[in-house]
C-alpha positions as CSV (number, residue, x, y, z in Angstrom):
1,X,18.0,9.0,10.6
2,X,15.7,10.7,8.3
3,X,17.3,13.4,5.5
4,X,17.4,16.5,6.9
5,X,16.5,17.8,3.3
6,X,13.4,15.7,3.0
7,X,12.3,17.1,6.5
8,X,12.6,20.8,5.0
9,X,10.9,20.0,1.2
10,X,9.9,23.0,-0.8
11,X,7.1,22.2,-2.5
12,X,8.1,24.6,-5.4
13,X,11.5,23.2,-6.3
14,X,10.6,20.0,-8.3
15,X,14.4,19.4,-9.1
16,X,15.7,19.5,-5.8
17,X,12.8,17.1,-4.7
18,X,13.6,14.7,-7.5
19,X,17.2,14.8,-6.8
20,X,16.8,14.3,-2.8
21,X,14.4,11.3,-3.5
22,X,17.2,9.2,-6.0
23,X,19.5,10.1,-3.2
24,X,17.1,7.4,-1.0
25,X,17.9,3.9,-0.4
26,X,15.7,1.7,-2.9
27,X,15.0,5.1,-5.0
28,X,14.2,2.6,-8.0
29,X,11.0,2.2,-6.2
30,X,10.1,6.0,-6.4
31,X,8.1,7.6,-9.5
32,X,9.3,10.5,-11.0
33,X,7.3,14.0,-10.7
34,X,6.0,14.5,-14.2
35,X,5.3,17.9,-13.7
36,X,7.2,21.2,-14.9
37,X,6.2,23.4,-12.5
38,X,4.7,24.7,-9.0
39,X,4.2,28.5,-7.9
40,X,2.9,29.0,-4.6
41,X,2.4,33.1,-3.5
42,X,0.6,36.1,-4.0
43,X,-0.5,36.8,-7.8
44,X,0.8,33.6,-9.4
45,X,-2.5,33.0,-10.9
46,X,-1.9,36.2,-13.1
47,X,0.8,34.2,-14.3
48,X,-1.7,31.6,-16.2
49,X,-1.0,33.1,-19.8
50,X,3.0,32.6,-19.1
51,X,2.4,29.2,-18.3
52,X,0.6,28.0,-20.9
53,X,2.9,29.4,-22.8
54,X,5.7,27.1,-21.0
55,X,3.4,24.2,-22.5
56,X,2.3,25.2,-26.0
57,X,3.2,27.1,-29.1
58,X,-1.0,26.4,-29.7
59,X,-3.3,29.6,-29.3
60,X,-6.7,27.9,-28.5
61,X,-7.0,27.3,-24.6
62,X,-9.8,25.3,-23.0
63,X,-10.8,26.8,-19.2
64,X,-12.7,24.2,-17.0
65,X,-14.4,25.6,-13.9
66,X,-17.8,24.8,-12.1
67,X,-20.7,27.5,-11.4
68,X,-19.4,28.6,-7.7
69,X,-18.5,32.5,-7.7
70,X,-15.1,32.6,-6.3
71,X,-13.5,36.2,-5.1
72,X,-10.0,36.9,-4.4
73,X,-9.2,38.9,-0.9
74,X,-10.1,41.7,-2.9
75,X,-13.2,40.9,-3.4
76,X,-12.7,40.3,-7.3
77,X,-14.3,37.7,-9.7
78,X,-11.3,35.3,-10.0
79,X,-12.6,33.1,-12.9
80,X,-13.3,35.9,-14.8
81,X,-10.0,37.7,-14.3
82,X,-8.4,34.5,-15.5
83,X,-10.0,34.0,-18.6
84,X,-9.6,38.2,-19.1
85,X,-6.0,37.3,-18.8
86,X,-5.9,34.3,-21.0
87,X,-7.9,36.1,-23.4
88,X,-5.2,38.9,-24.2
89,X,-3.2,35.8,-26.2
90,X,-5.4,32.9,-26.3
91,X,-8.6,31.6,-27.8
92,X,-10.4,31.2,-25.0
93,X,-13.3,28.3,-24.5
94,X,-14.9,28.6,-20.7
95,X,-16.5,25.2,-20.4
96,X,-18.4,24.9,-17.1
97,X,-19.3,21.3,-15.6
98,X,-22.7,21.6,-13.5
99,X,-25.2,19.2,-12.3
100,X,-28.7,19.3,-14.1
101,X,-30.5,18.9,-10.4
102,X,-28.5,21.8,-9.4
103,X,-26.2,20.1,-6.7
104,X,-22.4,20.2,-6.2
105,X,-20.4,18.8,-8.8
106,X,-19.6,14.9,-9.0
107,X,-16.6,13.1,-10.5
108,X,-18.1,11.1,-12.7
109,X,-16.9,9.7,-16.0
110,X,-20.0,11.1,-17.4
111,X,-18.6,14.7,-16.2
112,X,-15.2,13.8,-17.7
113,X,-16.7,12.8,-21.0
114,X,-18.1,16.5,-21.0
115,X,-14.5,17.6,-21.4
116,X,-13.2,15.5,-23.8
117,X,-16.1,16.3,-26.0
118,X,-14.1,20.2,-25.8
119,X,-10.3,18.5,-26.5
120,X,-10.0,18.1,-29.9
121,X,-10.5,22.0,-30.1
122,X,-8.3,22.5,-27.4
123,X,-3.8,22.9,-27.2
124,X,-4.0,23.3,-23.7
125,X,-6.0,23.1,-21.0
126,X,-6.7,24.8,-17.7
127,X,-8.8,23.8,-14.9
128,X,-10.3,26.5,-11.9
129,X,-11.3,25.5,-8.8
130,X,-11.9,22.6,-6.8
131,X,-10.5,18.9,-6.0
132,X,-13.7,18.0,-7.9
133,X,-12.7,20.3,-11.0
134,X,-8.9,19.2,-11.0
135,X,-9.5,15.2,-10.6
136,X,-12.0,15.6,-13.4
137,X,-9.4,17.7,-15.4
138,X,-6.9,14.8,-14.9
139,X,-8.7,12.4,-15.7
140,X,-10.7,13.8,-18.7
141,X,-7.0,14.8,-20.2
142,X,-5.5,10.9,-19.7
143,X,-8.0,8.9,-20.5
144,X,-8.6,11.0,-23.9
145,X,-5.3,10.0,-25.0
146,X,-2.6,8.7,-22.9
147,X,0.1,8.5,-25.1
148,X,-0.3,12.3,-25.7
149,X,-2.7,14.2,-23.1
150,X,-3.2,17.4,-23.8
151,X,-0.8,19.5,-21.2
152,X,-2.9,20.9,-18.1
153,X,-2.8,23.6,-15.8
154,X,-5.0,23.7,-12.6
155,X,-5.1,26.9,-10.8
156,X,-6.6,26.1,-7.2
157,X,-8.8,28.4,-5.5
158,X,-8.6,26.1,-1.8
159,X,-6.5,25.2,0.2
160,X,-9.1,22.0,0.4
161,X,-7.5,18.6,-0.6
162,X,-4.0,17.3,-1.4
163,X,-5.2,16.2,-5.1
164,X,-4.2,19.2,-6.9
165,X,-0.8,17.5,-7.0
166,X,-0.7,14.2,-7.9
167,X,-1.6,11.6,-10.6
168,X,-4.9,9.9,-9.7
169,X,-8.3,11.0,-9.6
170,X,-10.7,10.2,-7.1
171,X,-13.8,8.9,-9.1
172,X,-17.2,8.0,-8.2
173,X,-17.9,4.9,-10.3
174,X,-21.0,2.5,-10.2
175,X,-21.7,4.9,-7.1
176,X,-18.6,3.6,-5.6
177,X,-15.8,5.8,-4.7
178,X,-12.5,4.7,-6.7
179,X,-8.8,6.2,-6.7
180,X,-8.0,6.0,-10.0
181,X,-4.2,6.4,-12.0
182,X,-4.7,9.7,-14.0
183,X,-2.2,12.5,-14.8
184,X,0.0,15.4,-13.3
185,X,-0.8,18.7,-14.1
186,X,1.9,19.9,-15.6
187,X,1.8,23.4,-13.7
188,X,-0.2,24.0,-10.8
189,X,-0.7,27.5,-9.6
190,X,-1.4,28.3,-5.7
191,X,-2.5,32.0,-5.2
192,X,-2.5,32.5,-1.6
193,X,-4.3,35.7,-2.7
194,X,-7.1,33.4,-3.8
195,X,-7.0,30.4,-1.6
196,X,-6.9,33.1,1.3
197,X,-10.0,34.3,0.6
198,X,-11.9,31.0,0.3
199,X,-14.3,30.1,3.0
200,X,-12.0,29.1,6.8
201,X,-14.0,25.8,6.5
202,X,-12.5,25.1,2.7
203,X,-9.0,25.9,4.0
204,X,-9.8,23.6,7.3
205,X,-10.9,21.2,5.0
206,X,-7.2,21.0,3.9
207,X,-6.0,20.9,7.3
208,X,-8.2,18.2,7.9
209,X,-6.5,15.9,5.2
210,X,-3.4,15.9,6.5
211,X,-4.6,14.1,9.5
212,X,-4.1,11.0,7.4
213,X,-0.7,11.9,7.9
214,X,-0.7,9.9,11.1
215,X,-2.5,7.1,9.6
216,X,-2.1,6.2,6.2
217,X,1.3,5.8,6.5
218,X,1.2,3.4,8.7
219,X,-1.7,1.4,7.1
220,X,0.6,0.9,4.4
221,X,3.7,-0.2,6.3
222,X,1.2,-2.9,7.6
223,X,0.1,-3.8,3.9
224,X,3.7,-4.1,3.2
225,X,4.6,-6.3,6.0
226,X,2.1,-8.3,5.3
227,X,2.8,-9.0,2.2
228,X,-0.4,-7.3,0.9
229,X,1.7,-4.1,-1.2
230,X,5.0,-4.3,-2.0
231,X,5.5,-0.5,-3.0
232,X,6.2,0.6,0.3
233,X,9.0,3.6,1.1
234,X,9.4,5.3,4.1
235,X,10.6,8.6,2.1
236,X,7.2,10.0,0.8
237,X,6.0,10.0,4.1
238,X,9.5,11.1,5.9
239,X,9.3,14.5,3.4
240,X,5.7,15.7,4.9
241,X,5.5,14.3,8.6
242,X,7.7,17.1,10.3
243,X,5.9,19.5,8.6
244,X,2.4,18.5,9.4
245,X,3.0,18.3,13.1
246,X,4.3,22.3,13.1
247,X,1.1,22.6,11.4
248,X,-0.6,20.7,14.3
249,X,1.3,23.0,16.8
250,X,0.0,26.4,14.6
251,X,-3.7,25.0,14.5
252,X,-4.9,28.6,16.9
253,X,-3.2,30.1,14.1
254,X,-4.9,28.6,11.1
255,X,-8.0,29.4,13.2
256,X,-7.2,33.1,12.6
257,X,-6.2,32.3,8.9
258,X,-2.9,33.2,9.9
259,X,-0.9,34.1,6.5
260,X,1.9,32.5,7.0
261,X,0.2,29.3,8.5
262,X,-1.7,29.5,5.1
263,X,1.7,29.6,3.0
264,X,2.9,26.6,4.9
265,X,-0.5,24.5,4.4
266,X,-0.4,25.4,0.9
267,X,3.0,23.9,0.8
268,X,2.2,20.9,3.0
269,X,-0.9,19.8,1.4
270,X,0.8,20.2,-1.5
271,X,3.8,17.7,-0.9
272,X,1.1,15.3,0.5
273,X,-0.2,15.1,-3.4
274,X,3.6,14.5,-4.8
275,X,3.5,11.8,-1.9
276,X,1.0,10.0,-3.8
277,X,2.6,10.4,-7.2
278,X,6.0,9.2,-5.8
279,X,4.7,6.2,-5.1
280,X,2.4,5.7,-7.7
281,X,-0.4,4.7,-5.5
282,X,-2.4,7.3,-3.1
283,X,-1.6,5.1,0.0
284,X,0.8,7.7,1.3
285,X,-1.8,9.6,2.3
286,X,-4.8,7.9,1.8
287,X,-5.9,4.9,4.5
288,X,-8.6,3.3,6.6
289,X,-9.3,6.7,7.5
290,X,-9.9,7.7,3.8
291,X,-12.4,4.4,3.3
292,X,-14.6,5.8,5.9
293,X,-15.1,9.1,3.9
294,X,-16.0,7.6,1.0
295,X,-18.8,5.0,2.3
296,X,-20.1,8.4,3.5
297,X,-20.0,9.8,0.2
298,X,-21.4,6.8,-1.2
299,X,-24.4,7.0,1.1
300,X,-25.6,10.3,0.7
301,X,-27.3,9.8,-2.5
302,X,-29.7,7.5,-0.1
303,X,-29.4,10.0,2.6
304,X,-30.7,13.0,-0.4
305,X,-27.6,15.1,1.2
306,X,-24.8,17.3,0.0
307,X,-21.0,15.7,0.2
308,X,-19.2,17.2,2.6
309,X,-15.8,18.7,2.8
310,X,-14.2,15.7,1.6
311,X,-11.1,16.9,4.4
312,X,-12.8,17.3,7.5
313,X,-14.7,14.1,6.7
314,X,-11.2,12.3,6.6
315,X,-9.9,14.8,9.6
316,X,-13.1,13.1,11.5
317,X,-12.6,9.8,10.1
318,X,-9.2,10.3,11.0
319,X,-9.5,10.3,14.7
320,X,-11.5,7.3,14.2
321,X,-8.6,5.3,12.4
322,X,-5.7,7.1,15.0
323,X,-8.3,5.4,18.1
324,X,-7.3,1.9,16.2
325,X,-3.7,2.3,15.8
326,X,-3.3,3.3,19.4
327,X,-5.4,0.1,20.6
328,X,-3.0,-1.7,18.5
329,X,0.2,-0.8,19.5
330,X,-1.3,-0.3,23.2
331,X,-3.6,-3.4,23.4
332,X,-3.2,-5.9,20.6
333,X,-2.4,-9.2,22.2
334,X,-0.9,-11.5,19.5
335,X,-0.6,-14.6,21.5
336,X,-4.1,-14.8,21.5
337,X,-4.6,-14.8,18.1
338,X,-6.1,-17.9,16.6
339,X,-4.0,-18.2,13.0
340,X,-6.6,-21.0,11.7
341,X,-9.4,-18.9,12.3
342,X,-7.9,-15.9,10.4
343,X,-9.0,-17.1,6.8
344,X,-12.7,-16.9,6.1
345,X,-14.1,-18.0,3.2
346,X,-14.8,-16.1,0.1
347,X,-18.5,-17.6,0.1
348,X,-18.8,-15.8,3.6
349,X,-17.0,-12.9,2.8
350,X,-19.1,-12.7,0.0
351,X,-22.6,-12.1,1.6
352,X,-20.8,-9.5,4.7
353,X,-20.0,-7.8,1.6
354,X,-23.6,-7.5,-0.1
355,X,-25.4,-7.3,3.3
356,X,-23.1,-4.0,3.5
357,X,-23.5,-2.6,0.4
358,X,-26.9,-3.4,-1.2
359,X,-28.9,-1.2,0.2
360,X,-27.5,1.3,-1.7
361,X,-29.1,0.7,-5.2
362,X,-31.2,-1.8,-6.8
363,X,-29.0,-3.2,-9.0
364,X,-26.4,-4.6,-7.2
365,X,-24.0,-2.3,-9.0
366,X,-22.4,-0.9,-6.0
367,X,-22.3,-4.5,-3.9
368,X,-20.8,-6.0,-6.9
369,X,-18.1,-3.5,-7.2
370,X,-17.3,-3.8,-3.8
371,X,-17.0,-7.8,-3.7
372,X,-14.7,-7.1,-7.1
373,X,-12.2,-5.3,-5.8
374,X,-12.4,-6.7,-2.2
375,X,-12.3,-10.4,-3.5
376,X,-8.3,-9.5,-4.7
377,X,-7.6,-8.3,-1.2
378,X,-9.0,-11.6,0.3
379,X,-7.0,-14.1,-2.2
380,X,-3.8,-12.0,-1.3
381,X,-4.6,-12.5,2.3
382,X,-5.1,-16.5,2.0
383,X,-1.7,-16.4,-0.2
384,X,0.4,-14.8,2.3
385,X,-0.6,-16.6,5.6
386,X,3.4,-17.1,6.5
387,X,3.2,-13.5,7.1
388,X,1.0,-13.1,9.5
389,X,2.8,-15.9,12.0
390,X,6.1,-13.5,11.0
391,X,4.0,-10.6,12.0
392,X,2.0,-11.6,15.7
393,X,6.2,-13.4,16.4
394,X,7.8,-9.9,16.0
395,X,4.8,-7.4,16.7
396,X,7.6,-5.6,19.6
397,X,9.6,-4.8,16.5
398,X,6.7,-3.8,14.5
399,X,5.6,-1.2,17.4
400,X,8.9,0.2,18.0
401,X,9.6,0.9,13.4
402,X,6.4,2.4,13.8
403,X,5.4,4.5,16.7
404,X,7.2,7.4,15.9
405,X,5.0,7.5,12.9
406,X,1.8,7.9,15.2
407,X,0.2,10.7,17.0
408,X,-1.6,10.4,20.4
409,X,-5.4,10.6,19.6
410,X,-5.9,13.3,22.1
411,X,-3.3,15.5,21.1
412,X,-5.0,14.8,17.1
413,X,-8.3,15.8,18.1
414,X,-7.3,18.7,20.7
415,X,-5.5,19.8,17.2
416,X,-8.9,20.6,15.6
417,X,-10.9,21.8,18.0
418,X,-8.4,24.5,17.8
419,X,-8.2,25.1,14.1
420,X,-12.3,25.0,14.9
421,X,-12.7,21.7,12.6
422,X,-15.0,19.9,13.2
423,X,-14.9,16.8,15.0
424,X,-17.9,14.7,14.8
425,X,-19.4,13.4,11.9
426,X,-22.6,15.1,13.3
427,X,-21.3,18.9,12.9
428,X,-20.0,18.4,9.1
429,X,-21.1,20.9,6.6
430,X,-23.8,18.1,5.8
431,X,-24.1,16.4,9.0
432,X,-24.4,12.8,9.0
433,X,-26.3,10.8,10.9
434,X,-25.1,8.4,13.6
435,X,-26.8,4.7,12.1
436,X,-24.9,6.0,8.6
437,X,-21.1,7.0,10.5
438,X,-21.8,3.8,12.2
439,X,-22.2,1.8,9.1
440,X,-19.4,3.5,7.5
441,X,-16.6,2.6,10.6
442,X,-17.9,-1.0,10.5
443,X,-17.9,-1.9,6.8
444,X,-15.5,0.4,5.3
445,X,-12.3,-2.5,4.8
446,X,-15.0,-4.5,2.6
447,X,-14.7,-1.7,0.1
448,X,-11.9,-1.6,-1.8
449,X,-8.7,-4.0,-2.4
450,X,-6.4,-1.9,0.4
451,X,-5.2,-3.4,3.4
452,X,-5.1,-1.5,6.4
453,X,-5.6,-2.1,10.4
454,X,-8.9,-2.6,10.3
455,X,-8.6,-5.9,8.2
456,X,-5.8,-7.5,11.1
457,X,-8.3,-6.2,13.2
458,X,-11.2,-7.9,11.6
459,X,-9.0,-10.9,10.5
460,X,-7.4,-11.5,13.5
461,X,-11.0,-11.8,15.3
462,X,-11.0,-8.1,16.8
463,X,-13.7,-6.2,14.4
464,X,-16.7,-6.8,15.7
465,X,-19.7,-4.5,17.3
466,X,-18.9,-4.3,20.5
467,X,-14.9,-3.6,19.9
468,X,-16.5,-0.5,17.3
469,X,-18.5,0.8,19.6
470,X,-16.0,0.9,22.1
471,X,-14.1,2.5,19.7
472,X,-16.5,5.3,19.2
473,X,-17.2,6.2,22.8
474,X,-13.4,6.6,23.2
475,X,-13.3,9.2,20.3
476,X,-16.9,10.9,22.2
477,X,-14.6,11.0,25.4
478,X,-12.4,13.7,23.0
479,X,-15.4,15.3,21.9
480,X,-15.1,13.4,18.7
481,X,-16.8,11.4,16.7
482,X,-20.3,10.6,16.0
């Protein structure tokens, strides 16, 4: 039986949160919330000054924010209010990250080294804006000095991604997407002023994250099982998963940027992030579903395209990776599973993983970055083989801990095209093309050291392209897809 008082979590009340969560069974595996505070509702970015004073008796204030113009529902400048604000107590530094070629802003080390170049003149910080802005603000502020970071406030202007909340950063490194341990902010400000006012497709973009809510999860249950992360706790994912499906239920509603639906997203997406910080990892929220996204990002350099709402990227992705969880508790067949044959080589291994990846610079930097990380999740694989026999023996009582964890593809998919989301990978703010989704679904698990359904899939014989395919003509039967 689930806590009734995880089901109901407030998002703003940090010390009711922390005490439900050492109330759990095997709390010692939960991470504390290093942050002081979260205001969600109308005018809280006003507020900034009082913050910052919560954090600092310093006067000098660093303000991080990119080029986009960003109104409040009134139509007013919001960066500029908030440094007008700042400004009536604080020296104020606006320091805004662009891209020489003119494109939307990357997390890049390089970008985060443009920050810490402004710290040392700097007591507090305060980033504006985006995921992109508030990963780089995390990161910029740990890896400076971790033993002291300079304290952080991120104000955020979307209701777009879960990251404004937790303590990694989502980097791209060697042009290889990496989720990286970072810091809290310390405060984060939601004015649903401000994130009302954003474009629809910034706030579906949000929406669109939480769809990993009904696969990430269970990705890391798997992992756990077999014996490939041993972090796993059902209450991270127990505090959002009620929540998320009223959301499901109120997609017409977000459609119509419904107020109140926007107040509840705001607090959804943002108890997704704490998900992430509790346990210290971003697998809560962050799957197979996730991995496609990011070879998408990774590609578009090649491509000479935009990245797209990194949300409906995963909400799309998403359907993809709910399509394999519902063949595998519908379909799987574990008695005709070969065990022998579920070990390849690393040799082997080795070359899928360059013939996927070195296309996609000339130095090998991306393909060798891949094959470094994977190459873990393969050794942990050979080292735990007992598992797996453990695993295909009881795969009843697998299905029946999970399935309550799951939603019914359809019923994901019918979600979004009712919030208007977009579905296909093909109707994404920068569409992408079919060969490069394609690519993306069948080589995302060589990416990264994470183990998710794809690799029993692809270990256990499954993964191949005829069972992908098949995949994708079930999601273009939902109108979803490529």
């Amino acid at each position: 039986m689930i806590d009734e008082r995880l089901i109901n979590s407030d998002a703003t009340d940090l010390k009711g949160l922390h005490q439900v969560m050492m109330e759990q069974p095997n709390s010692e595996k939960l991470c504390d919330i290093d942050m002081v505070d979260i205001a969600i509702g109308s005018g809280v970015a006003m507020k900034v000054s009082d913050a910052v004073k919560k954090l600092t008796v310093g006067k000098r204030v660093l303000m991080v924010s990119d080029p986009v113009v960003i109104l409040d529902k009134e139509q007013r400048p919001v960066k500029e209010r908030i440094k007008k604000v700042l400004e009536k107590n604080y020296q104020v530094e606006w320091l805004v990250i662009d891209e020489p070629d003119g494109s939307i802003v990357h997390c890049t080390p390089e970008n985060a080294a443009r920050i810490q170049e402004h710290l040392n003149n700097a007591d507090c910080v305060v980033g504006v804006g985006s995921g992109t802005i508030c990963d780089l603000c995390k990161y910029a502020t740990y890896y400076a000095d971790k033993d002291n970071s300079k304290p952080l406030i991120i104000i955020q202007t979307a209701l777009s991604v879960n990251a404004f909340s937790d303590n990694a950063s989502v980097m791209l490194i060697s042009g290889v997407k990496r989720t990286v341990h970072s810091i809290y902010p310390k405060i984060l400000l939601i004015d649903l002023d401000i994130v009302a006012a954003a474009p629809p497709e910034m706030n579906v973009s949000g929406y669109g994250d939480l769809i990993a809510t009904w696969t990430a999860p269970v990705d890391w249950y798997l992992a756990n099982v077999m014996g490939m992360n041993s972090g796993f706790h059902s209450a991270p994912s127990d505090m959002i998963r009620t929540q998320c499906k009223r959301l499901l239920e109120n997609s017409e509603k977000l459609a119509t940027g419904d107020e109140k639906v926007l107040a509840d997203l705001a607090n959804v997406l943002t108890l997704s992030g704490i998900s992430m910080g509790l346990a210290n990892e971003s697998a809560p929220a962050s799957g197979s579903e996730h991995v496609m996204s990011h070879l998408v990002d990774m590609a578009s350099k090649i491509r000479k395209t935009g990245i797209c709402y990194h949300g409906t990227q995963v909400a799309v992705s998403g359907i993809i990776s709910s399509l394999l969880w519902d063949y595998l508790l519908k379909e799987f067949d574990p008695s005709k599973v070969d065990i022998a044959s579920c070990y390849p080589d690393a040799d082997g291994m080795k070359k899928k993983v360059f013939e996927a990846f070195d296309w996609l610079d000339e130095d090998h930097k991306a393909a060798n970055e891949c094959w470094s990380d994977y190459s873990k999740k393969l050794a942990t694989w050979e080292a735990n083989k007992d598992r797996l026999k453990a695993f295909l023996d009881n795969f009843d009582e697998f299905k029946s801990k999970v399935s309550g964890w799951v939603q019914d593809p359809a019923y994901i998919a019918s979600s979004m095209h009712k919030a208007k989301a977009p579905c296909r990978y093909s109707k994404l703010n920068f569409p992408v093309d079919a060969k490069t989704a394609r690519w993306a679904i069948t080589n995302c698990h060589l990416m990264r050291n994470r183990f998710s359904v794809i690799d029993l899939l692809h270990y256990t014989g499954v993964w191949n392209e005829k069972f992908v395919e098949m995949i994708i003509s079930r999601a273009d039967a939902l109108d979803a897809g490529l």
